[in-house]
Every structure is written in structure tokens, then in C-alpha cells.
C-alpha positions, 0 to 999 in steps of 0.5 A: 487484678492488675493491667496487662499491656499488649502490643500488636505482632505485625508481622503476625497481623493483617488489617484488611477490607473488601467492597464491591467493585462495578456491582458484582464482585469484591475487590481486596485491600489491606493496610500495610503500617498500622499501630493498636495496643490493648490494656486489660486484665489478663483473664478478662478480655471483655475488660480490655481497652482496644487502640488502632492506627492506621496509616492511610497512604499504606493503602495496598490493593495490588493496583499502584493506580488505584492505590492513588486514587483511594490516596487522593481527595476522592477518597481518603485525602491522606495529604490532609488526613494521614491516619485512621483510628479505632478505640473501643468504648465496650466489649461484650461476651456473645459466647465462648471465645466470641465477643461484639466489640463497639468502638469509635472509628474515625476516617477523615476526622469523622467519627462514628460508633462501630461494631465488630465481631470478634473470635478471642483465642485466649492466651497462647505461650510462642516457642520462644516464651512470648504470651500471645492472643490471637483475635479475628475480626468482621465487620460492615461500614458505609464508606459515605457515612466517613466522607468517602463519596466518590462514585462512578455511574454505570452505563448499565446502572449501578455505580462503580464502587459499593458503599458497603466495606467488609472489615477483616483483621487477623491480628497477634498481640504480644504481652509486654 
């Protein structure tokens, strides 16, 4: 069976996450300019090779002032380090339609194995004649383990920022 080549739909996809802020509730966040690719054999996602960029200064949270602070040396550094990556190193059926995607993720040139979940819709055909798949994607990192450290303490214990961040994407790729 020959490779089949899909680029994401971005106007169809949002790349996100959420942490916990002050201990007790979440606080959202997407990227707004980002890549990914996959190669594999039409039929057969778990044959699939998974690439994703992001760009880290297109950081969006709503808030312009901690937009800046995920951007500066606190956080993501984005004047020395512009991007992050993902590329899967395996995908294995869980159940139909449901898949753990293991990948290397790296932030701030620290790379470590991850797992996502992963909803497949299987192929779609769009109105105007594109084939589409669709998939949703969950899952759970520890911001220190990439070098994202800075915290704040608590007057009444706890820190500021969890260390824990939600993974959510729901993304559209379009067979090329």
C-alpha cells in the first residue's frame, strides 16, 4: 500500500492546554501558529507518522500581560527558543476509533517520550471533494520536566502556577 501525505487544516484545528492557576482553578491557552504533517497508509492510522510545530510567541491566553511572561526567560525563552515540537515514535489501537499515541515533545530543547490519547474519526470527504480526518487529542505533562520552572509561593500555601498541563487538540488534516 502506498504513503498518503496530510497537512493539517488550521483553520479547522486548535492546539491548546490548561494548568492550574493559584491552586484551584484552570486557566486556557492555545497556540495560534502551528505546523504538523502525517505520512501513512490511508487505511491504517496506527501506520502513521505524526509531525507538529508550534510557534511559542503565538502563545495565546486572552491576557497580553501573561502572554509576555509565558514568552520571557520565566518560562518559554522564545528569544532563544522560537519553537516546540512533537514527532510520534508509535501509535497503538486501544479500541475502535481510539489510539495512545507515544511521541517525543520537545520544549526549550529538552525532549522527553510523551503519550496522547487519541479519538480517530477515519476519512471524511468535505463538500468540496477534500478528504479529511479528524482527530482529538488529551493528554498530561509536567511543565518542570521541560525546564518551565518559575513559581510563585502562596501566602496561604500552594504556588501560583500547576505543574501539571492539560494537552488538548482538535485538529483537521487534509490529504494532499
Amino acid at each position: 500500500m502506498s504513503k498518503v501525505n496530510w497537512a493539517i487544516d488550521p483553520t479547522h484545528s486548535e492546539i491548546g492546554f490548561k494548568v492550574k492557576h493559584m491552586m484551584f482553578t484552570n486557566v486556557s491557552g492555545k497556540f495560534d501558529a502551528f505546523t504538523a504533517d502525517i505520512v501513512n497508509e490511508e487505511a491504517h492510522f496506527e501506520t502513521s507518522d505524526i509531525r507538529f510545530t508550534a510557534e511559542v510567541k503565538s502563545i495565546n491566553t486572552g491576557n497580553t500581560d501573561r502572554d509576555n511572561h509565558l514568552r520571557s526567560a520565566d518560562f518559554f525563552d522564545t528569544d532563544t527558543f522560537g519553537t516546540l515540537t512533537f514527532k510520534s515514535t508509535a501509535i497503538q489501537k486501544v479500541n475502535e476509533g481510539q489510539y495512545e499515541i507515544k511521541g517525543d515533545l520537545t520544549v526549550k530543547d529538552v525532549t522527553k517520550n510523551i503519550t496522547l490519547n487519541a479519538e480517530y474519526s477515519g476519512l471524511m470527504n468535505d463538500p468540496w471533494g477534500n478528504t479529511k480526518i479528524g482527530l482529538s487529542l488529551t493528554g498530561t505533562i509536567n511543565r518542570k520536566d521541560f525546564g518551565l520552572t518559575w513559581n510563585a509561593a502562596l501566602e496561604t500555601g500552594g504556588v501560583l502556577v500547576g505543574e501539571d498541563i492539560k494537552l488538548n487538540a482538535e485538529v483537521q488534516f487534509v490529504k494532499q
